[in-house]
C-alpha positions as CSV (number, residue, x, y, z in Angstrom):
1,X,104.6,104.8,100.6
2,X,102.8,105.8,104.1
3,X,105.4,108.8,103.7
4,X,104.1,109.9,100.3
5,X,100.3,109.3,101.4
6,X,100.7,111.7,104.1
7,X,102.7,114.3,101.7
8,X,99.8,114.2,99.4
9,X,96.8,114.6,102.7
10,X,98.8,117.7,104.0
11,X,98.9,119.2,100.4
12,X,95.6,119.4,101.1
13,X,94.2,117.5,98.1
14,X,91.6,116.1,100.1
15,X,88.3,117.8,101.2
16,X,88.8,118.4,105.2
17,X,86.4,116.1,105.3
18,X,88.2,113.3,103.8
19,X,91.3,114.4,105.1
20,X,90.3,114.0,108.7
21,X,88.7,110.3,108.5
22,X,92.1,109.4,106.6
23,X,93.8,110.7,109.4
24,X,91.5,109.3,112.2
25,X,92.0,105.8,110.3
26,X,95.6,105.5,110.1
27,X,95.8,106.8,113.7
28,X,93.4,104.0,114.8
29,X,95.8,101.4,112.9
30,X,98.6,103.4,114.8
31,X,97.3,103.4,118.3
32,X,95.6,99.5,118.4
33,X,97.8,97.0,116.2
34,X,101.5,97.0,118.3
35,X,103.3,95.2,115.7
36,X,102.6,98.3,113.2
37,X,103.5,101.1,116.0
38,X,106.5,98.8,116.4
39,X,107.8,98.6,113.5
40,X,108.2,102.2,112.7
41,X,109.8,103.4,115.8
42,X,112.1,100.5,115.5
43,X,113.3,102.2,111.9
44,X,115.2,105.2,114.2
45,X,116.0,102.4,116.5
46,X,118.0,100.3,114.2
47,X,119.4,103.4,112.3
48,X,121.3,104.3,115.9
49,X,123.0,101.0,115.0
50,X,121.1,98.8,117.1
51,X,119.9,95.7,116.0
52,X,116.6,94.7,117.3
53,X,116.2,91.2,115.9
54,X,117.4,88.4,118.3
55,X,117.4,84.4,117.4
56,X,117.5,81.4,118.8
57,X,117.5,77.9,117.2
58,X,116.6,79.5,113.8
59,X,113.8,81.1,115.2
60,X,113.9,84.8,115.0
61,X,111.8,87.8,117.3
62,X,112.0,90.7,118.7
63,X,113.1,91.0,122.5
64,X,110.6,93.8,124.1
65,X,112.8,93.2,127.1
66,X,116.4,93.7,125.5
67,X,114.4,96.7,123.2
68,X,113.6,98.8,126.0
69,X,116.6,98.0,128.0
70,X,118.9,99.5,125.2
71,X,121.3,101.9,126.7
72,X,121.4,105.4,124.9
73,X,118.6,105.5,122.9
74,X,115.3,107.3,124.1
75,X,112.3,105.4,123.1
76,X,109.3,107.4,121.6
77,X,107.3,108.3,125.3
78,X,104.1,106.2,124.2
79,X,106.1,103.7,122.9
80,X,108.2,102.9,125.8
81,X,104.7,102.3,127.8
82,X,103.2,100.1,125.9
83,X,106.2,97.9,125.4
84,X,106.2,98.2,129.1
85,X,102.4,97.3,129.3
86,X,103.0,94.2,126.8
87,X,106.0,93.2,128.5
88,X,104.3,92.8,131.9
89,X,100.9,91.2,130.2
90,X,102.6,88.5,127.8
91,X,104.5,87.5,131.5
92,X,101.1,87.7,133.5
93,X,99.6,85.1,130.8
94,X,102.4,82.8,129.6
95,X,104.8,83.1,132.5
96,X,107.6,83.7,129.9
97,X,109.9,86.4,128.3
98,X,108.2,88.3,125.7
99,X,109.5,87.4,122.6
100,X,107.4,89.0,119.8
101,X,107.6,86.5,115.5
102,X,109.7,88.3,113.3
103,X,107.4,86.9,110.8
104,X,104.5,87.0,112.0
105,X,105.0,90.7,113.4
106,X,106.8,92.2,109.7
107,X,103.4,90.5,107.7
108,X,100.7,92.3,110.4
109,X,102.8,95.8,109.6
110,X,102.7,94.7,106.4
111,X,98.8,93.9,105.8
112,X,98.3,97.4,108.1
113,X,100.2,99.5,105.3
114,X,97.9,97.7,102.9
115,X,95.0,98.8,104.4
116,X,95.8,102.2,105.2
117,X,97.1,102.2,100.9
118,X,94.0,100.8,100.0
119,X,91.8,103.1,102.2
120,X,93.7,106.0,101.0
121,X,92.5,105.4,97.3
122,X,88.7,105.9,98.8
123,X,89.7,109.3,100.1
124,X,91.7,110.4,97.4
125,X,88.9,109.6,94.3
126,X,87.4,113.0,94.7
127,X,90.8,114.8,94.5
128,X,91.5,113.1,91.6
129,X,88.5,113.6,89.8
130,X,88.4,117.3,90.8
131,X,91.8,118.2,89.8
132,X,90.8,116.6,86.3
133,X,88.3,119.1,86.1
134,X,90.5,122.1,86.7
135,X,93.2,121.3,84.4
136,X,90.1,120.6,81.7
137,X,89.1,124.3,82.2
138,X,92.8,125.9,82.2
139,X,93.5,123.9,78.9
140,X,90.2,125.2,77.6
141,X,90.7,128.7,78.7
142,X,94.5,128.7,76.8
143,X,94.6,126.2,74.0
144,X,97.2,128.4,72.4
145,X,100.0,126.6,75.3
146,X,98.8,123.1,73.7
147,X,101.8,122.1,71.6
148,X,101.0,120.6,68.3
149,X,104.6,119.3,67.0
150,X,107.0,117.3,67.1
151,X,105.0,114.2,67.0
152,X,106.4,113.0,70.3
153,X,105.1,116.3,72.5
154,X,102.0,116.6,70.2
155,X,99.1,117.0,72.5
156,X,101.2,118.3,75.3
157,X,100.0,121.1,77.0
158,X,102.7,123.6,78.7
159,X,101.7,125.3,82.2
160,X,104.7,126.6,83.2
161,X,108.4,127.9,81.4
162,X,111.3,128.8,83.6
163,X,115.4,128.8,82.6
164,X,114.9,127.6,79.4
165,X,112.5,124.3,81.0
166,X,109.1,123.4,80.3
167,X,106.6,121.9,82.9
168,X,103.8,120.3,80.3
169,X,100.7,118.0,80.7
170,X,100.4,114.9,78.4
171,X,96.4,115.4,77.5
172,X,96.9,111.8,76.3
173,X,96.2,110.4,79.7
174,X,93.6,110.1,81.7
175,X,94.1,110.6,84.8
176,X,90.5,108.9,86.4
177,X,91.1,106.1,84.1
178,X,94.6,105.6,85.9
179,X,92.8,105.9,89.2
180,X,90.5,103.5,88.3
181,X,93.7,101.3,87.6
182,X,95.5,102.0,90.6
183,X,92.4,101.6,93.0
184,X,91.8,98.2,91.2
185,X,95.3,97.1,91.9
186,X,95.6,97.8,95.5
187,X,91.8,96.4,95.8
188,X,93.7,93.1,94.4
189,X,96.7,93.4,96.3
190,X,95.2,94.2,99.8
191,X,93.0,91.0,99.3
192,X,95.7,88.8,98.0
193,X,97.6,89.5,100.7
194,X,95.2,89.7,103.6
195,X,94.2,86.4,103.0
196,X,98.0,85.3,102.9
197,X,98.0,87.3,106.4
198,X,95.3,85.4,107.8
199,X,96.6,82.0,107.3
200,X,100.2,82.7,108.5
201,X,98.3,84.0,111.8
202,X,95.6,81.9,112.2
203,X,96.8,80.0,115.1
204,X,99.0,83.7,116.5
205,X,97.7,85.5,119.5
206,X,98.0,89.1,119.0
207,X,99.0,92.4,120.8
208,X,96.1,95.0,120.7
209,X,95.8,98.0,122.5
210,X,91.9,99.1,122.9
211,X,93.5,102.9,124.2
212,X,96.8,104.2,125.2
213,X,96.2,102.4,128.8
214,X,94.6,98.8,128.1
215,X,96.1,96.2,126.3
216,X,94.5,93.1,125.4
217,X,95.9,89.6,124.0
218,X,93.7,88.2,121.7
219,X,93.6,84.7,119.5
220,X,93.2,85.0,115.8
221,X,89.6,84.9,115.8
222,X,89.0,87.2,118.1
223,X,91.3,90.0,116.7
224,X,89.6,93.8,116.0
């Protein structure tokens, strides 16, 4: 999903205004919440056939220490210091190995890609409505492509014909009505969830980083 949002910003669908506070918000969620820049570099991680999940006693984490200490795999640069960083904090404060909730660290990546989806639907509105607009006027400027039989393609208009294939527009939909149904959704789901989020956390202390260079452990009600 975070994959196909950024496929659709560097299309440039999005005004350059637009474009750069999506980017500037999900690279805010990148830099500050640890369990979301985590996560994703743990993806190459585990796909060098390491497993980064340890247990004990039916409780399951990640080890930062046994992480970083993984023989032949280069961790991402910025990465690698901050686990150091957290690492050296969580022992400052709790005089104890790091051990980071499986749980509690998949559901904060989790309610992070749900912000960044439901922030992206903000940004993307005035693509949307804007490319409605332009396939209005091409359909208007050649109604003669807008196919009027068989039933089932009736209304369908064709932009393109190559190797004996058609690439066609159903005229049918409406695409800001489908917006209206997708922002909705995600509206729904991000709060649903959220609020699932902050009662699995509520008594969690959490890893922030306020820059590349200054971490900070904060209870739940205290988090940013």
């Amino acid at each position: 999903m975070i994959e196909s949002m950024k496929n659709f910003t560097d299309l440039k669908c999005l005004t350059d205004e637009n474009r750069s506070s999506y980017s500037a918000m999900v690279s805010k969620i990148y830099d500050t919440v640890f369990s979301y820049k985590l996560l994703i570099r743990l993806r190459d991680y585990a796909q060098h056939g390491h497993l980064p999940v340890n247990s004990s006693e039916n409780i399951y984490y990640f080890d930062l220490i046994n992480i970083l200490g993984k023989p032949h795999f280069n961790h991402n640069k910025a990465v690698k210091e901050q686990m150091i960083q957290a690492i050296a904090t969580c022992e400052d404060l709790f005089k104890d190995t790091p051990r980071l909730s499986l749980t509690k660290s998949l559901a904060e990546f989790v309610a992070a890609t749900i912000r960044i989806y439901r922030n992206f639907w903000m940004f993307a509105e005035y693509a949307v409505l804007n490319a409605k607009k332009k396939i209005k006027d091409i359909v208007d400027t050649y109604p003669e492509n807008i196919i009027q039989a068989p039933a089932d393609m009736s209304k369908w208009f064709i932009y393109k014909v190559a190797d004996g294939n058609a690439d066609t527009i159903a005229l049918a939909d409406d695409p800001e009505k489908m917006f209206v149904q997708f922002k909705e959704e995600a509206e729904k789901i991000s709060d649903q969830y959220i609020q699932a989020w902050h009662e699995l956390i509520k008594d969690a202390q959490l890893i922030r980083f306020l820059d590349k260079d200054h971490i900070k452990i904060v209870p739940y009600d205290q988090h940013i």
